[in-house]
SERO-4910 file (N, C-alpha, C, O; in steps of 0.05 Angstrom, whole numbers):
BEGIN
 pado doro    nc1    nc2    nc3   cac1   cac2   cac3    cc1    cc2    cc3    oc1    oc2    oc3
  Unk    A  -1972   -855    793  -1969   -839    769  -1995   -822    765  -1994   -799    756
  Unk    A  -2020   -835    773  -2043   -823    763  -2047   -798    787  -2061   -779    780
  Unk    A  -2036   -795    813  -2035   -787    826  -2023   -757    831  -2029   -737    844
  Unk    A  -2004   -764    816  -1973   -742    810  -1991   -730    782  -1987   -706    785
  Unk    A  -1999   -731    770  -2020   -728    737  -2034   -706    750  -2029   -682    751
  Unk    A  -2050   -719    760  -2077   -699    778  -2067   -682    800  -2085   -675    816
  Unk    A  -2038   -673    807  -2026   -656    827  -2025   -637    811  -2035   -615    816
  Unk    A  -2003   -646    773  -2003   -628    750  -2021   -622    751  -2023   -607    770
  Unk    A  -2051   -626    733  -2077   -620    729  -2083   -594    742  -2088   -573    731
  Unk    A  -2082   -601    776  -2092   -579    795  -2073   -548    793  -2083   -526    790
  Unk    A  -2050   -552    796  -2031   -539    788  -2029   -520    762  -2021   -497    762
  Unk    A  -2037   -534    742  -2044   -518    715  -2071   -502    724  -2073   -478    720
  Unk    A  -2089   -516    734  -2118   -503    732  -2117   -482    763  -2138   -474    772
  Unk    A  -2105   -480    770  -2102   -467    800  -2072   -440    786  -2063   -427    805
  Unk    A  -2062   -433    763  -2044   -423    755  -2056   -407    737  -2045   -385    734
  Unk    A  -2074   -410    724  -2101   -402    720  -2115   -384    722  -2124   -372    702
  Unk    A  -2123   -377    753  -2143   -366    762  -2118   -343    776  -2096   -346    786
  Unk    A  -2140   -315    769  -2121   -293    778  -2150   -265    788  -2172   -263    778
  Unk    A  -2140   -254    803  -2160   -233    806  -2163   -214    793  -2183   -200    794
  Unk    A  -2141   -210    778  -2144   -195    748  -2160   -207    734  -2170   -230    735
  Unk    A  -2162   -188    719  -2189   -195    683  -2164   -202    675  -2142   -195    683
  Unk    A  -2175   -227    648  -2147   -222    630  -2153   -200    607  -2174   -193    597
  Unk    A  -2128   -192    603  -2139   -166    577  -2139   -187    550  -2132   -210    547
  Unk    A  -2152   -162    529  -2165   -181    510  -2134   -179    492  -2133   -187    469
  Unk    A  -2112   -171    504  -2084   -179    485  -2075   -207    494  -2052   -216    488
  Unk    A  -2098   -225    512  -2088   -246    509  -2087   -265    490  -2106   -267    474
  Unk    A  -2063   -283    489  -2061   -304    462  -2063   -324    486  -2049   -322    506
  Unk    A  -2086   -348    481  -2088   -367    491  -2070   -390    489  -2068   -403    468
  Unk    A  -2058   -395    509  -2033   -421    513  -2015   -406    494  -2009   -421    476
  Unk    A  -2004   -383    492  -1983   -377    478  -1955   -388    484  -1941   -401    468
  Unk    A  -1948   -380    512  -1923   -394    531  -1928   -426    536  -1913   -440    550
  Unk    A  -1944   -433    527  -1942   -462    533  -1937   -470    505  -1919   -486    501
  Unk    A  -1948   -463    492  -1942   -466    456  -1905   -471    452  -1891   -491    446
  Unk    A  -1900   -450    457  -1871   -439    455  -1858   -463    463  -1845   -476    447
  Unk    A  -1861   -469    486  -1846   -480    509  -1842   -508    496  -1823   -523    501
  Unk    A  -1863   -513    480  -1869   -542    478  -1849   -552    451  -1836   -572    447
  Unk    A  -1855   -527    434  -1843   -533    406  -1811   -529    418  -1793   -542    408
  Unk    A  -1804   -510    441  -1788   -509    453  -1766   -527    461  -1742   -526    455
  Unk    A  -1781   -546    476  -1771   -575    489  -1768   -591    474  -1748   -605    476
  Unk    A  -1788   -595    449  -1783   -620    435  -1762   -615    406  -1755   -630    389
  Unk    A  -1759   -596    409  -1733   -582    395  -1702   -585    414  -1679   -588    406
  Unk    A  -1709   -583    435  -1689   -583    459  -1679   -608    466  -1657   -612    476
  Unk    A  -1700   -627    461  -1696   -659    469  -1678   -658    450  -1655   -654    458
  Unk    A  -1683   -662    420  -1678   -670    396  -1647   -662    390  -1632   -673    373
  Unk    A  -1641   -644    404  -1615   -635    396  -1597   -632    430  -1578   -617    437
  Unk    A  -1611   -654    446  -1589   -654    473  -1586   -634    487  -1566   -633    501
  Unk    A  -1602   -615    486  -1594   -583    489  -1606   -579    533  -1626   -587    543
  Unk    A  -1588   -566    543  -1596   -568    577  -1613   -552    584  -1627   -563    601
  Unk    A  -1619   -534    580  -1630   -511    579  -1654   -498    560  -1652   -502    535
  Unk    A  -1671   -487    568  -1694   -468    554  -1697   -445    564  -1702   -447    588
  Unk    A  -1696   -419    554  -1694   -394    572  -1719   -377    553  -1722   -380    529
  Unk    A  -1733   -363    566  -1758   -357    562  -1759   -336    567  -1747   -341    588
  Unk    A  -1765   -302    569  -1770   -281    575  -1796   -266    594  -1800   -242    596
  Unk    A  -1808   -285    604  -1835   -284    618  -1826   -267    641  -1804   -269    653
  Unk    A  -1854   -245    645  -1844   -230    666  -1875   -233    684  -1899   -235    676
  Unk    A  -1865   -233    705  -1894   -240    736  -1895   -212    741  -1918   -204    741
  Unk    A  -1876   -192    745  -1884   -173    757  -1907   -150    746  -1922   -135    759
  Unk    A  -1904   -154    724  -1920   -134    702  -1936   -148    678  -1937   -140    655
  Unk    A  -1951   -178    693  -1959   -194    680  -1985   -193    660  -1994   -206    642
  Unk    A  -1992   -174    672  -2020   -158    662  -2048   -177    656  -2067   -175    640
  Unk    A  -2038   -199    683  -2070   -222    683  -2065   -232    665  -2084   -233    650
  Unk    A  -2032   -248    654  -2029   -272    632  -2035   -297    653  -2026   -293    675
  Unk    A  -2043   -311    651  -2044   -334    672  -2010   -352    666  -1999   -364    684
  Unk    A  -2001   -350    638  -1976   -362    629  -1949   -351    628  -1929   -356    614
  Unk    A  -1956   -323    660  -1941   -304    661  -1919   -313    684  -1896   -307    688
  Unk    A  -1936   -331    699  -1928   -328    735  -1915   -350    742  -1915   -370    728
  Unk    A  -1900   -347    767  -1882   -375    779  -1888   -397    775  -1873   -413    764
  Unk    A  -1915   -402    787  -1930   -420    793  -1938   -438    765  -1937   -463    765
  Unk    A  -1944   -423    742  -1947   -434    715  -1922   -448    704  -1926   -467    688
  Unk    A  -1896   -442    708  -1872   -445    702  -1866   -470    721  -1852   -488    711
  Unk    A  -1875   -473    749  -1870   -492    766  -1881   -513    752  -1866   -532    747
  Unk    A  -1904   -516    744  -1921   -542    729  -1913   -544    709  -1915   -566    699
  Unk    A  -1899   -524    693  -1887   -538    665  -1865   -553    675  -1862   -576    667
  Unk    A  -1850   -545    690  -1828   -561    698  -1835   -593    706  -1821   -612    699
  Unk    A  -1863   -597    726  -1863   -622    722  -1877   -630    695  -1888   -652    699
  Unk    A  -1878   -626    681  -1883   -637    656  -1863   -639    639  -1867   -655    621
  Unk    A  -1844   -629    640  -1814   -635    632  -1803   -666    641  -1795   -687    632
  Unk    A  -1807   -653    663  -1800   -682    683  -1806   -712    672  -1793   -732    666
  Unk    A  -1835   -703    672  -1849   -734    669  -1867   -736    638  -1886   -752    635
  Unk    A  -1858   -718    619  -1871   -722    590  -1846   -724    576  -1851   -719    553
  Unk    A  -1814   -730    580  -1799   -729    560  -1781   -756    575  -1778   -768    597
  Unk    A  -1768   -758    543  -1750   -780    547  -1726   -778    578  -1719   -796    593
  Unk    A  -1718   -748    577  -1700   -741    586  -1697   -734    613  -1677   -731    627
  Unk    A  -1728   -731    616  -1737   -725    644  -1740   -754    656  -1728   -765    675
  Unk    A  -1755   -763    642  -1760   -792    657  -1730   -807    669  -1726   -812    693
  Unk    A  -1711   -814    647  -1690   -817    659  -1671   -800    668  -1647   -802    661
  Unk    A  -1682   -779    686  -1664   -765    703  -1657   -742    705  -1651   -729    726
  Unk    A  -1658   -732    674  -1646   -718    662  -1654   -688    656  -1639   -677    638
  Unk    A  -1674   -671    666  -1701   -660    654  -1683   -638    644  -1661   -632    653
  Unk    A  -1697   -625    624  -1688   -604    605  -1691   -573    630  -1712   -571    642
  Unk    A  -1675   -559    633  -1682   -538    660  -1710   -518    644  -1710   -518    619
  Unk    A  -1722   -510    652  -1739   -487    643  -1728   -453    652  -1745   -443    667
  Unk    A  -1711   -440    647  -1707   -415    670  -1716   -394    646  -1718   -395    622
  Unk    A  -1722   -372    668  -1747   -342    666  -1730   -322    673  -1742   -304    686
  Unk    A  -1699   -319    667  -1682   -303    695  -1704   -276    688  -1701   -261    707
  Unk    A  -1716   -269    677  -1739   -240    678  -1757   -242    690  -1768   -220    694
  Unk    A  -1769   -265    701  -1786   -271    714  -1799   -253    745  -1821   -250    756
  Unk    A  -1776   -246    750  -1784   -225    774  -1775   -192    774  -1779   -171    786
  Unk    A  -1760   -201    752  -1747   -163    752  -1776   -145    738  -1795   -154    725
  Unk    A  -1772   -122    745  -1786    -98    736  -1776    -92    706  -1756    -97    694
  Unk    A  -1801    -77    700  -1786    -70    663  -1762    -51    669  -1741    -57    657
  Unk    A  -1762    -28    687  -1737    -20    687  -1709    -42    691  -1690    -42    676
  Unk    A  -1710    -52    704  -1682    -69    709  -1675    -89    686  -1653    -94    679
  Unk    A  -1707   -104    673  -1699   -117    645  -1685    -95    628  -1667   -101    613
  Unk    A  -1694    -63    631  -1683    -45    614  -1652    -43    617  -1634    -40    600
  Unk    A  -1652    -47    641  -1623    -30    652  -1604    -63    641  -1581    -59    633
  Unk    A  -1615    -90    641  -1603   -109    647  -1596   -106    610  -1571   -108    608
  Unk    A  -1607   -101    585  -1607   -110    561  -1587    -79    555  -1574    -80    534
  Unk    A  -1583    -56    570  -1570    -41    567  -1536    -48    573  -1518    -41    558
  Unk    A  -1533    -63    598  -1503    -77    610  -1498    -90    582  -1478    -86    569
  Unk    A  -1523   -112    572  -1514   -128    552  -1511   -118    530  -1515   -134    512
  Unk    A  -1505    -94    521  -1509    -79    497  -1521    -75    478  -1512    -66    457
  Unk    A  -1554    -88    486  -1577    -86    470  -1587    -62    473  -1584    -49    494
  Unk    A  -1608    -50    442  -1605    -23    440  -1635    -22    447  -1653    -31    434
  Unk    A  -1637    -10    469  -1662     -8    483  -1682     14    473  -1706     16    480
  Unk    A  -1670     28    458  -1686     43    432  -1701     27    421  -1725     31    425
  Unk    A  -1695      6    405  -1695     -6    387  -1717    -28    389  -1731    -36    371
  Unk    A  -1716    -36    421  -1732    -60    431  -1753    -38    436  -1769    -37    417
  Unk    A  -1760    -18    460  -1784      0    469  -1787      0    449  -1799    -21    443
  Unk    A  -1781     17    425  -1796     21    396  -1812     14    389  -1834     24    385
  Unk    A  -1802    -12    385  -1809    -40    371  -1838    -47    394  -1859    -59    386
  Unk    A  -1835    -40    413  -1858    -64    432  -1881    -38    429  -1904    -46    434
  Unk    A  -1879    -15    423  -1901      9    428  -1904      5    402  -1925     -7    403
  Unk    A  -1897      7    374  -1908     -3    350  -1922    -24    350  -1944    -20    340
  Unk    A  -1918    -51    359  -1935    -69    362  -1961    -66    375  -1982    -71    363
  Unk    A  -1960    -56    407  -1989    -46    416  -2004    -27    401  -2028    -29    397
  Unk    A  -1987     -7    393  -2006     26    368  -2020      0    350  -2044     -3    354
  Unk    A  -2008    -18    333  -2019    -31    309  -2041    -48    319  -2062    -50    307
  Unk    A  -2035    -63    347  -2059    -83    362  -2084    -62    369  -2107    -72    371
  Unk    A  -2080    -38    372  -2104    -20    385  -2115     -8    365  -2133      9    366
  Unk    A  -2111    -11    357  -2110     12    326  -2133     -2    310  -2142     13    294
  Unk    A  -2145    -27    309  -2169    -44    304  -2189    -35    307  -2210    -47    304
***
């Protein structure tokens, strides 16, 4: 066990390190935050699934952006919940995880989300974050 612990450990701290700077719009452990209130919301109500919006391609030096970060949460699903332990683990999926912002665009357009509405919304947020 202590073994499989310290594979996690390395894994988190090796998920981490990026050759990008991180920019200063980072929120520290934000996606792990999420994930967690996430799961234990997810346990609680039997639920199979957690689906998350994280994108790797246009990650912009989040360390809580990329595969590899999502691979170690998964064993921590595994082996920090009731559900994992016996068998069962809650899935973690990212289906954005590798698409480009165009194709998340084109993908929320099929689904008849108003992509006006979302761009808008995400360029008001950065104007108000810069704008300090």
């Amino acid at each position: 066990m202590a073994e499989i612990a310290l594979q996690i450990f390395r894994q988190l701290i090796d998920c981490g390190k990026t050759e990008k700077r991180i920019p200063p719009t980072y929120v520290p452990s934000r996606n792990t935050i999420f994930l967690s209130i996430a799961l234990s919301y997810a346990e609680a109500i039997r639920a199979r699934a957690i689906f998350i919006g994280a994108n790797a391609i246009d990650f912009s030096g989040y360390p809580d952006c990329r595969p590899n970060y999502y691979t170690a949460f998964k064993k921590i699903v595994q082996l920090g919940t009731k559900c994992g332990v016996e068998g069962n683990p809650i899935s973690i999926l990212a289906p954005l995880l590798k698409k480009t912002k165009a194709q998340i665009i084109e993908l929320g357009r099929k689904l008849g989300s108003s992509t006006k509405n979302a761009v808008g919304l995400t360029k008001l947020i950065f104007m108000l974050y810069y704008k300090k």
